[in-house]
C-alpha angles and dihedrals in degrees: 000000000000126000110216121206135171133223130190082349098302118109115242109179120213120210127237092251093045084050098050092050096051089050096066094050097055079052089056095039103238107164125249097255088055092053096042086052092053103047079035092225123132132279104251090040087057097045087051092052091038092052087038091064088038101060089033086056091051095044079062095046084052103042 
């Protein structure tokens, strides 16, 4: 399923496997600029995505 995030009001949609990436890097605290290196998207698409994980991943803490 696609994740669908928006950024500077426009949708941009991230696949399962891109999330799941990501993911481990946050895990493995890599910063936003290095991830977004590596996907070669852009910054505020990957903080987006990045916040998008992090706030996905406390809501679980939370639940």
């Amino acid at each position: 399923m696609k994740r669908q995030i928006f950024v500077n009001g426009k949708p941009h949609y991230a696949t399962a496997q891109l999330v799941g990436k990501v993911q481990s890097m946050v895990e493995h605290n890599y910063t936003t600029m290095q991830i977004a290196a590596q996907i070669s998207r852009t910054r505020g698409f990957t903080q987006k995505l990045v916040m998008s994980i992090k706030d996905e991943a406390q809501m679980g803490r939370v639940a």
